[in-house]
Each structure stands twice: as structure tokens, then as C-alpha cells.
C-alpha positions in Angstrom: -225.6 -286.5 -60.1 -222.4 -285.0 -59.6 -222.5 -280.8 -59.7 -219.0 -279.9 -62.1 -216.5 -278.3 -60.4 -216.0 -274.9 -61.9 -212.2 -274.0 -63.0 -210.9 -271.4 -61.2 -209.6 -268.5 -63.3 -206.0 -267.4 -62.2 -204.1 -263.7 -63.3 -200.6 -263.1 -62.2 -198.6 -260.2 -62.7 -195.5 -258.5 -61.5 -195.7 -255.2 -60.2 -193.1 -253.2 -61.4 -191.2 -250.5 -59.4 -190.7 -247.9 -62.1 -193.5 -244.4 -61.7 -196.0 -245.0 -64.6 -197.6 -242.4 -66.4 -201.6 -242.7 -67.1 -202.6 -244.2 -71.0 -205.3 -246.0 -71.9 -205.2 -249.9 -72.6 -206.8 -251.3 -75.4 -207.3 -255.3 -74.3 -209.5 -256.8 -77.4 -210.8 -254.1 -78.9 -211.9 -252.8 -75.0 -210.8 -249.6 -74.1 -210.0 -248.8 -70.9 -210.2 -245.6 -68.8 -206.9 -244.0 -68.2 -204.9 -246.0 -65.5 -201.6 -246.2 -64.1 -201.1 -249.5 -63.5 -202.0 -252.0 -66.4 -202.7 -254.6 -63.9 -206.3 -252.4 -63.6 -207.4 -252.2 -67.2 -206.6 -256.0 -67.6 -208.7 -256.8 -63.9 -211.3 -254.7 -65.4 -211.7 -256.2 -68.5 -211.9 -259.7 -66.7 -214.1 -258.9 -64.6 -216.4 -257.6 -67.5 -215.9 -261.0 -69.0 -217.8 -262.8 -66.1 -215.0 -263.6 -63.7 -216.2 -264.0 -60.1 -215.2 -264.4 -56.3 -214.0 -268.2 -57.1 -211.3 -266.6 -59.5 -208.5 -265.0 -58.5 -205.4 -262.6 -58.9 -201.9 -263.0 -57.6 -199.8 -260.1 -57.9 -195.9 -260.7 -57.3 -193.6 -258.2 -55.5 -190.6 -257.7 -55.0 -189.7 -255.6 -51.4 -188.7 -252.2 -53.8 -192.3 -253.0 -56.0 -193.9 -253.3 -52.8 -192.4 -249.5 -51.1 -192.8 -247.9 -54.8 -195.6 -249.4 -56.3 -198.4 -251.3 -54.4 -198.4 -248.7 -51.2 -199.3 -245.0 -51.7 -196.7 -242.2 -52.2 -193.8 -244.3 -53.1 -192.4 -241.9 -55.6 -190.4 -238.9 -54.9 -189.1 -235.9 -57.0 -185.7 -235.1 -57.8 -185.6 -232.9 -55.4 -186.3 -235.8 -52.3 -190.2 -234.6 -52.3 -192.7 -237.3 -51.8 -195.0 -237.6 -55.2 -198.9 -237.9 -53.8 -200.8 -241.1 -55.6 -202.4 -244.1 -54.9 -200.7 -247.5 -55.2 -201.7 -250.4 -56.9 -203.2 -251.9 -53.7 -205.8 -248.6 -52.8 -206.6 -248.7 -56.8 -207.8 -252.2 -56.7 -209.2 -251.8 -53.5 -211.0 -248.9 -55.4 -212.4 -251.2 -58.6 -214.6 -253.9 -55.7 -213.3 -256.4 -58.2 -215.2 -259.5 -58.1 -212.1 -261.8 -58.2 -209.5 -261.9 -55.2 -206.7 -259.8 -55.1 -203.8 -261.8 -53.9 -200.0 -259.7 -52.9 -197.3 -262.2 -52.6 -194.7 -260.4 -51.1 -191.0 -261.6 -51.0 -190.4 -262.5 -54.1 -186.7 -262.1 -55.0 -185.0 -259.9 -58.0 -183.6 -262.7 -59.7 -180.0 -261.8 -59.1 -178.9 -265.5 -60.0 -180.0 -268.8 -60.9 -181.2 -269.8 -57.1 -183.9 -266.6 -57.3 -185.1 -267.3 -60.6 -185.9 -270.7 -59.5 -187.5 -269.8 -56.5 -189.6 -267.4 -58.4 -191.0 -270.3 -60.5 -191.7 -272.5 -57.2 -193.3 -269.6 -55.6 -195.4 -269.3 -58.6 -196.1 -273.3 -59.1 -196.9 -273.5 -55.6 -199.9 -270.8 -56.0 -201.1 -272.9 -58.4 -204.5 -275.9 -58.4 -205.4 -279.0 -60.1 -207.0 -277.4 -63.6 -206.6 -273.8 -63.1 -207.2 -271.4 -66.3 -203.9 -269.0 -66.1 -203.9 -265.4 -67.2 -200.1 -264.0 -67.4 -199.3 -260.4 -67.4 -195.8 -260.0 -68.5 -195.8 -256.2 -69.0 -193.4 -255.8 -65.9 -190.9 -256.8 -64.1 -187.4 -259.2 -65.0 -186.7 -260.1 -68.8 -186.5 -262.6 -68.0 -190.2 -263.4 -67.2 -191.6 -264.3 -70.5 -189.7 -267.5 -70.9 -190.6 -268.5 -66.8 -194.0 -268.1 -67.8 -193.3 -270.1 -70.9 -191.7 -272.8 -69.1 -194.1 -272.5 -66.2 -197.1 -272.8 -68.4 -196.0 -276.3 -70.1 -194.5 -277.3 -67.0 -197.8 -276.5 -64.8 -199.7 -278.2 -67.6 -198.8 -281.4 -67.3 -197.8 -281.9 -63.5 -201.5 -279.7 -62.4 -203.3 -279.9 -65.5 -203.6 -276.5 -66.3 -204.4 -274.9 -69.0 -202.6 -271.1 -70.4 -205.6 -268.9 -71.4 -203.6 -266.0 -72.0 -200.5 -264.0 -71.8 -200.9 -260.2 -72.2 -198.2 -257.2 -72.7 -199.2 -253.9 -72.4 -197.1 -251.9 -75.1 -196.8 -248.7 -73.0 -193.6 -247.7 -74.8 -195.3 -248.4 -78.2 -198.6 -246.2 -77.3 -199.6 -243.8 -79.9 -198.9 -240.3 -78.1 -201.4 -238.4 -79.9 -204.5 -240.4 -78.4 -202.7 -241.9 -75.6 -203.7 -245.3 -76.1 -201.5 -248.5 -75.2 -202.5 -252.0 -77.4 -202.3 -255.1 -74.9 -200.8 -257.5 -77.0 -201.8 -261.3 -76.8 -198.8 -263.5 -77.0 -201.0 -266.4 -76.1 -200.3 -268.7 -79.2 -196.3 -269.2 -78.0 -197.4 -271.4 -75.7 -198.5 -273.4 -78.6 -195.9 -273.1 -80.8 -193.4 -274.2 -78.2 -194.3 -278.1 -78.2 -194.0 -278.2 -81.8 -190.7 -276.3 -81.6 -189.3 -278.9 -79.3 -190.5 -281.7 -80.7 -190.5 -281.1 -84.3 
């Protein structure tokens, strides 16, 4: 009797390069302890979830994400002094998450058409037959929603994958008095976009 393969879970996110200010993330009614990086409250809360060392996260970066964000003391003042704190990278390191934490570095700004497009190969190319994807589209290009939206239907029927979830963490929508930032699940576009198209 054949054992069944198990799916392997998949997360990808784009680190930002902007300095983020501590909240705390509320991810299905979860609340998270204050973080910087929302990439942490979201690996946290899958991890609580059951996630394991066959899943996986893939975090994308850009060179200037990589120097500001994902290595320590990227930051500086306005006066040229170097701002002490951890990056992404020594925070995960941090968590012992059970899933791997994957930096692909390289990836392009997505200054014209020829970027963007590599982008989406870079990110099709991380991918396996029947993964479950997790997209965090809290940072990076503006892009990024409709690559993932694109990528997710495209990915679906080329690997067999299947969207799980896409997460935004509404920093700039927190509520100030209590500090807390609502993850929003914008999971059920990637439903409505076959009927769109062929409706």
C-alpha cells in the first residue's frame, strides 16, 4: 500500500526595505506579540497551525531589502548614525521555526516589463507539483497583488497547486490606541477571478 505523499505547505513574501515600527498582528482572531516584521507574526501563526520541516518559506529580496531589512543594523538616522536592530534573518533565526526559511536574493525592482517577468519565473520556478501556497503581499511593488493573482491560476494549472491563502497586514490601518494591525485575507480573489474571466 502506497504511503500519500504529504503536500508541502509554501509562504512567500517580499521583504520590504522601508524601517518598520513594532504592532501587533491579528491573523484569525490570533494575536501576535509585537514584531517588526509581519513576516514573523504570520510564520508564527503557521507554525502554531501544525506546519513542519517538510513546509517551507521563501522570502524574496531585492539587494536594498537585503542591506536594510533582512541583515542587522540596516537603518540609519538622519543624522548618518547606524539604528541598532535585528533583521528579519537573526529574528527568524530567533523563532526555531519548524518550517524552512528560504532568502532568495537577487530578485529585481521591477523597473520594466523584463523584471516583472522574471520576478514571476523566479517565483514559478520555486515552486512543486501540488504545493499549498501562502502569499504575503503586505510589502514590496504594487504591483504584487495581481503577479500573485496571475501566478496563482497560472501555477494551478501547469503544477497543480492550489492558493490557500493571501494575507495583508494593514499596518497603516492599525488602531493606534491598542497598537494592533488586522491581517486581512484576500484569499477568495483567487476565486472570483475565473468567474470574472469567463463569465
Amino acid at each position: 500500500m502506497k504511503t500519500a505523499i504529504k503536500e508541502r505547505k509554501v509562504f512567500i513574501s517580499f521583504l520590504g526595505a522601508s524601517n518598520y515600527s513594532e504592532c501587533h498582528y491579528m491573523i484569525n482572531g490570533q494575536l501576535s506579540r509585537p514584531v517588526r516584521y509581519v513576516q514573523e507574526a504570520m510564520l508564527e501563526y503557521y507554525a502554531s497551525c501544525g506546519w513542519d520541516d517538510g513546509d517551507c518559506a521563501y522570502i524574496m529580496l531585492t539587494d536594498i531589502a537585503k542591506a536594510r531589512n533582512w541583515e542587522n543594523d540596516g537603518h540609519k538616522t538622519k543624522e548618518g548614525e547606524v539604528i541598532k536592530q535585528k533583521g528579519l534573518c537573526d529574528c527568524m533565526a530567533a523563532l526555531e521555526l519548524p518550517m524552512s526559511i528560504v532568502p532568495v536574493e537577487g530578485v529585481p525592482m521591477g523597473n520594466d516589463e523584463k523584471e516583472i517577468m522574471s520576478i514571476f519565473s523566479t517565483i514559478f520556478g520555486l515552486l512543486q507539483e501540488g504545493d499549498e501556497l501562502y502569499f504575503d503581499i503586505t510589502h514590496g511593488f504594487r504591483y504584487l497583488p495581481m503577479i500573485t493573482l496571475v501566478l496563482g491560476n497560472y501555477s494551478k494549472f501547469l503544477k497543480n497547486v492550489t492558493v490557500r491563502w493571501i494575507g495583508y497586514g494593514n499596518f497603516e490601518g492599525r488602531d493606534t490606541k491598542t497598537n494592533v494591525a488586522q491581517v486581512v485575507d484576500l484569499t477568495a480573489m483567487t476565486t472570483a477571478m475565473p468567474h470574472l474571466w469567463y463569465n
